[in-house]
C-alpha positions in Angstrom: 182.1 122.5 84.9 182.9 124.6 88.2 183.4 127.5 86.0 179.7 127.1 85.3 179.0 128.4 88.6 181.8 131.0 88.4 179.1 132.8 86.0 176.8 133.1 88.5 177.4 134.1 88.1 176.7 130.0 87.3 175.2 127.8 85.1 173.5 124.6 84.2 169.4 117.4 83.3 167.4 117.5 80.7 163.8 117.1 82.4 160.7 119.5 81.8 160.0 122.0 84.4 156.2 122.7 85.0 154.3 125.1 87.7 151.2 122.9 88.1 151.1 122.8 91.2 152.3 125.7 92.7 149.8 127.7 95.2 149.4 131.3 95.3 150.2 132.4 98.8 146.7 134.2 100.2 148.5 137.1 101.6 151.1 137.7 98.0 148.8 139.8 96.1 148.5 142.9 99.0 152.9 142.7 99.3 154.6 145.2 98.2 158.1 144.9 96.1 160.9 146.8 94.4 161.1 147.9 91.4 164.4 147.0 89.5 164.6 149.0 86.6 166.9 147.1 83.9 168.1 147.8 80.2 170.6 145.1 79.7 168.4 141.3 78.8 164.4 140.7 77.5 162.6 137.8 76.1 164.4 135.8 73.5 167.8 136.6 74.7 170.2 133.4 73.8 173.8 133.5 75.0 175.9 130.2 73.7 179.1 129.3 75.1 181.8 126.5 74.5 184.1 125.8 77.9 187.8 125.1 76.8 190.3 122.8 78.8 193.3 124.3 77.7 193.4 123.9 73.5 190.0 121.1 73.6 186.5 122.5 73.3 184.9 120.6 76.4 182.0 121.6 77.1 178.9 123.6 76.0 176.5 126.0 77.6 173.4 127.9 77.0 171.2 130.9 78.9 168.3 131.5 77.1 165.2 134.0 78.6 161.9 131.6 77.3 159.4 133.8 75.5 156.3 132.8 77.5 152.9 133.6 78.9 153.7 132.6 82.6 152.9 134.1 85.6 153.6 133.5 89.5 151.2 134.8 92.3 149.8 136.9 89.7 153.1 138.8 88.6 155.2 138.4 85.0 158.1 136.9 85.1 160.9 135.9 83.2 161.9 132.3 82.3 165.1 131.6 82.3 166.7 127.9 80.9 170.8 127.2 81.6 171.9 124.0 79.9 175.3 122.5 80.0 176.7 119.2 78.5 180.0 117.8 77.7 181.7 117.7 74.1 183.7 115.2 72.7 186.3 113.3 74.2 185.4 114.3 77.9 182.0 113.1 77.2 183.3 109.5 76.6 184.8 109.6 80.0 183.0 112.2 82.2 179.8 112.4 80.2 177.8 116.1 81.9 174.1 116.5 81.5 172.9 119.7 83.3 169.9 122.1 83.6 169.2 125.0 85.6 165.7 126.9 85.2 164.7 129.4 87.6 161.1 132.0 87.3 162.5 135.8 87.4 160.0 138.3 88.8 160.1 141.0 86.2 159.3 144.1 87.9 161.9 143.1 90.6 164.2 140.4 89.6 164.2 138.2 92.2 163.8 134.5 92.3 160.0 132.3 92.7 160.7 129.4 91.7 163.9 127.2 90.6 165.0 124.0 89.4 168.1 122.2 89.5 169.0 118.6 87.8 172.8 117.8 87.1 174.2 114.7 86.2 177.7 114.7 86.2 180.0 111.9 85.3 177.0 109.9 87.8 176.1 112.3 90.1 173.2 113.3 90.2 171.7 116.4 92.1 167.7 117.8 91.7 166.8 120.9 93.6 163.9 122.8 93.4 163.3 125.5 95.6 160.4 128.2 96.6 161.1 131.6 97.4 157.9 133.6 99.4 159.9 136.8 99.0 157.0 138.5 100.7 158.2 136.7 104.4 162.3 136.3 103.5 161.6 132.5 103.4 162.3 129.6 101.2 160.9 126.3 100.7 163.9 124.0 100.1 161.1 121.4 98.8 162.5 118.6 101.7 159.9 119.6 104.3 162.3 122.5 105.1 161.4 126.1 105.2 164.3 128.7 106.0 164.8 132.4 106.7 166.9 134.5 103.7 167.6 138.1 103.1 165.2 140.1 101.5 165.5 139.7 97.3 167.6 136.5 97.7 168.8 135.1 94.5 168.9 131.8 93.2 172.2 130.5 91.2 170.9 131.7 88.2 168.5 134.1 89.0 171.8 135.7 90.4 173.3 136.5 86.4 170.4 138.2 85.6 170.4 140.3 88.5 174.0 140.9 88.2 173.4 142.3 85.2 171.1 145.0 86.5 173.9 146.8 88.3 175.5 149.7 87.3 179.4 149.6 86.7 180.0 152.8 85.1 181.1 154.7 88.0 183.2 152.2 89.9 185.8 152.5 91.0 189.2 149.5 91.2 188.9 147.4 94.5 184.7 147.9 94.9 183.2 144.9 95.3 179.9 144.2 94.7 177.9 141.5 96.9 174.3 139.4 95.6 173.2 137.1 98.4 172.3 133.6 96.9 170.5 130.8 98.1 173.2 127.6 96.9 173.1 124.4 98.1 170.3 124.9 101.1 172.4 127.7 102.5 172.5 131.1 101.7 175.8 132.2 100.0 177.7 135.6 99.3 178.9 135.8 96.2 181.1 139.1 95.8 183.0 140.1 92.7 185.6 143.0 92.9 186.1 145.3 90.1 189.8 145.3 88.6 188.8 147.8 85.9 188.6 148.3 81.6 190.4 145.8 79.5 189.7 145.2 75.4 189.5 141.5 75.3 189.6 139.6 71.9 187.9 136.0 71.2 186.9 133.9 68.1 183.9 136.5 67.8 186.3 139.6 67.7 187.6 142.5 70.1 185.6 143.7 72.8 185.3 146.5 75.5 184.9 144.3 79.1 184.3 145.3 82.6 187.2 143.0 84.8 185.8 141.4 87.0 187.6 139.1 90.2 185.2 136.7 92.3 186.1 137.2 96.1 187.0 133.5 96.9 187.8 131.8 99.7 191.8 130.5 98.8 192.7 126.8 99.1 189.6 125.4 97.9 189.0 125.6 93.7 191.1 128.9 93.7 194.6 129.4 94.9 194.1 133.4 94.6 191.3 135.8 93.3 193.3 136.4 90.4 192.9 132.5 89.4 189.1 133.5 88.0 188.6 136.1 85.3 185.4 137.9 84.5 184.9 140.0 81.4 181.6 142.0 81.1 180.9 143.8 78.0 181.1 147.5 78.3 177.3 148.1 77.0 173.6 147.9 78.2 173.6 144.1 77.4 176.7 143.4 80.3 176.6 139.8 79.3 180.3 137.9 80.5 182.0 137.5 77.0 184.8 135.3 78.5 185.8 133.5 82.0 189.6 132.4 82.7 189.4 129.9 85.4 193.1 128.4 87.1 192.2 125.8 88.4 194.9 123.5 90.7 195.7 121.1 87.8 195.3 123.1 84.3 192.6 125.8 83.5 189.7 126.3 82.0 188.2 129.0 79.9 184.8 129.7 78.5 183.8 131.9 75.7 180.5 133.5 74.0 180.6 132.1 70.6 177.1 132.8 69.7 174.0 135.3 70.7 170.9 136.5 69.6 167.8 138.5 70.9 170.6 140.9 72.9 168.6 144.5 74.2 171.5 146.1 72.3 173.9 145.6 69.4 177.4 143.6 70.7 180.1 146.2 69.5 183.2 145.4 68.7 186.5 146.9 68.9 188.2 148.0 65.2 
């Protein structure tokens, strides 16, 4: 399930997430934010994807943006739910239950809030974190308050904002970096742009962005090349498929169904 993360560009436990006790910070409501302005996701939005171990199906995962009447510290926001559980076989023997949420500020899409609970063949990890964007802080929920860069993402938070970026004037070898709180630290995750390439799954032929994630060798990757981003060439910029080598076999993991997209997914004749 690493290449969960890969999305994150990452993804995804089954409890209920609920803001009832979170206090509005006294000095929030004078701050002063950016504005992001985005085209590519909206309420409603439901990507589905099934994660392949060479010819098995896996895994599943979903990213779905929750229609909801929710606000933090006074502001809209987007909800965003990332699931992920194991299929068949592999869930006899290595049985996943993961969920990632995370509250998007909607004018600037950054992170407030988010939630982590993964079980994983028995471990077991739940995170939730508070981001007071307006002082570069975050509440790690253990007592623990740290310094961050300004607009710091979250692991999720960090797809949508991803998606925000314009691509249509870069250029091979550009890399583009989103800061990331992961794990109590905060994390660069840079992605370098390989160019076009027409990619074909289940659901058809497709226009993609190529995208490498700037990895540190020797770890889960041998080489940048060993992780494979395509990003539909549209406004919706949604990853239609991730090839993951990993050091024993690979992994893929593919959109195989969508709805509530900003724009039409076209595909290739």
């Amino acid at each position: 399930m690493k290449t969960l993360f890969c999305i994150s560009l990452a993804t995804f436990g089954l409890s209920s997430f609920v803001l009832t006790d979170y206090k509005e910070p006294v000095d929030y409501a004078s701050s002063i934010f950016r504005k992001v302005e985005q085209t590519s996701f909206k309420e409603g939005e439901q990507l589905d994807y099934t994660i392949h171990y060479g010819l098995i199906d896996a895994g599943f995962a979903r990213l779905e943006l929750k229609k909801e009447d929710t606000k933090i510290n006074g502001r809209e926001v987007f909800h965003s739910v990332g699931t992920g559980k194991s299929l068949g076989a592999f869930d006899w023997f290595f049985k996943v239950r993961d969920k990632y949420e995370t509250y998007i500020d909607a004018e600037g899409i950054f992170p407030h809030v988010f939630r982590r609970d993964v079980d994983e063949g028995g471990y077991t990890i739940n995170q939730e974190y508070r981001f007071y964007q307006h002082k570069n802080m975050i509440d790690n929920g253990k007592e623990k308050v740290s310094d961050a860069p300004s607009y710091v993402q979250d692991m999720l938070s960090s797809f949508y904002y991803a998606r925000t970026l314009d691509f249509s004037n870069a250029k091979k070898g550009d890399v583009f970096t989103i800061y990331s709180y992961v794990d109590e630290k905060v994390f660069p995750i840079k992605i370098k742009y390989k160019g076009i390439k027409n990619v074909e799954i289940r659901a058809g032929k497709f226009k993609c962005y190529l995208f490498n994630p700037v990895v540190q060798t020797g770890r889960v990757f041998k080489h940048e090349e060993d992780c494979n981003f395509y990003i539909t060439c549209d406004k919706n910029k949604i990853p239609l498929l991730i090839e993951t080598k990993l050091m024993v076999g690979s992994i893929k993991m593919e959109l195989t169904g969508y709805k509530g997209l900003m724009e039409r997914l076209t595909k290739l004749d």
